[in-house]
C-alpha positions as CSV (number, residue, x, y, z in Angstrom):
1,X,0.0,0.0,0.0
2,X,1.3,3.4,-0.8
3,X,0.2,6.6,0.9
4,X,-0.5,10.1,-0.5
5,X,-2.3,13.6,-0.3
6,X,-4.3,14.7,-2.7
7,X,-5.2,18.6,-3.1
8,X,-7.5,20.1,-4.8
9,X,-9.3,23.5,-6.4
10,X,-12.3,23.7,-8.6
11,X,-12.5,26.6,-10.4
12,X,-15.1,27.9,-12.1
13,X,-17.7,25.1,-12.1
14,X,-17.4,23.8,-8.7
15,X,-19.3,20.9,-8.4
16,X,-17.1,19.0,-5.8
17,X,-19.1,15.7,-5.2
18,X,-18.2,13.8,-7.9
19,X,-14.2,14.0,-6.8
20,X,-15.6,13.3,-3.0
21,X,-17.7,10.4,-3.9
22,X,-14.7,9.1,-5.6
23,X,-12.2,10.0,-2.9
24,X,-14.8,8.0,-0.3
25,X,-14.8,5.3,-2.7
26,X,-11.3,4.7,-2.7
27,X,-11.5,4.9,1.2
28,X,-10.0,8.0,1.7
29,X,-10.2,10.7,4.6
30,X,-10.4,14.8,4.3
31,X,-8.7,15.9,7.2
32,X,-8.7,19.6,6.2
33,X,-10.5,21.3,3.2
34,X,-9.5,20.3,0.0
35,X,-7.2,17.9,0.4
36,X,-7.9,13.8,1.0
37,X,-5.8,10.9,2.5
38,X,-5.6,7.6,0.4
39,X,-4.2,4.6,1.1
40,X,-3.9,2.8,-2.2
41,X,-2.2,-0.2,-4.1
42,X,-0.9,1.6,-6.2
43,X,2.6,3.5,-6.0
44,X,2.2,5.3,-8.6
45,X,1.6,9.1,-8.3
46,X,0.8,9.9,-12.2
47,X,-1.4,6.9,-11.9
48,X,-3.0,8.3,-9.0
49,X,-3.4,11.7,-10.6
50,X,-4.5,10.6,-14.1
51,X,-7.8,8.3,-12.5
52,X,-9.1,11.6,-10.3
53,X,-8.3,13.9,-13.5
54,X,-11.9,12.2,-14.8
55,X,-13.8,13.5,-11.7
56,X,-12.4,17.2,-12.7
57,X,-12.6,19.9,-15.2
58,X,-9.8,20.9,-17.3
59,X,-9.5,24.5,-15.7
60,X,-9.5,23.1,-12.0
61,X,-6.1,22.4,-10.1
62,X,-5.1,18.6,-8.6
63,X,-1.7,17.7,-6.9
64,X,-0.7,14.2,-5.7
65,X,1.9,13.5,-3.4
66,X,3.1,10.3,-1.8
67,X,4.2,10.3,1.5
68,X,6.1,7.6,3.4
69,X,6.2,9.6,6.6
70,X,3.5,9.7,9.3
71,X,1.8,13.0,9.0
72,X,1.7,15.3,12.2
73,X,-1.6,17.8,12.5
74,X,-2.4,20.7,15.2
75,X,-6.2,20.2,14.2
76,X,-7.7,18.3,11.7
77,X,-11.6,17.3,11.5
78,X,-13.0,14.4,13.2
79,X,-11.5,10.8,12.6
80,X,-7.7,11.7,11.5
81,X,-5.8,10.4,14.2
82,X,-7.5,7.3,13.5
83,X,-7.4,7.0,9.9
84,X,-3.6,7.7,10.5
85,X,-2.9,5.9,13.3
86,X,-4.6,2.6,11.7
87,X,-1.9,3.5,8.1
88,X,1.0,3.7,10.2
């Protein structure tokens, strides 16, 4: 399983739930506004970035990064430390 952050801004058609329903799909977590936790068998970021390009439009902005790290947060929303903690 490989790790990663994916961040995101919709620009001007913002219709987010299709990227959300995807992101919940692929059991991901949001632990801050646009951006989403996936744990995925993939290790592939262009791989990553190329499947969530179909839930965007071609003027919105998407970044992947994979992280081998644990992540450290001040404040998060609710469930985080748990969907870390059960990653790492």
């Amino acid at each position: 399983m490989a790790l990663f952050v994916v961040s995101y801004d919709l620009n001007k058609t913002k219709n987010y739930q299709p990227l959300w329903d995807e992101m919940e799909r692929l059991g991901g977590h949001k632990p801050v506004e646009s951006v989403y936790l996936l744990s995925l068998t993939t290790d592939s970021t262009e791989a990553v970035r190329d499947h969530l390009q179909g839930f965007v439009d071609d003027d919105d902005y998407l970044i992947v990064v994979k992280f081998t790290e644990k992540p450290r947060f001040v404040k998060a929303k609710a469930g985080t430390k748990d969907w870390i903690n059960r990653h790492f």
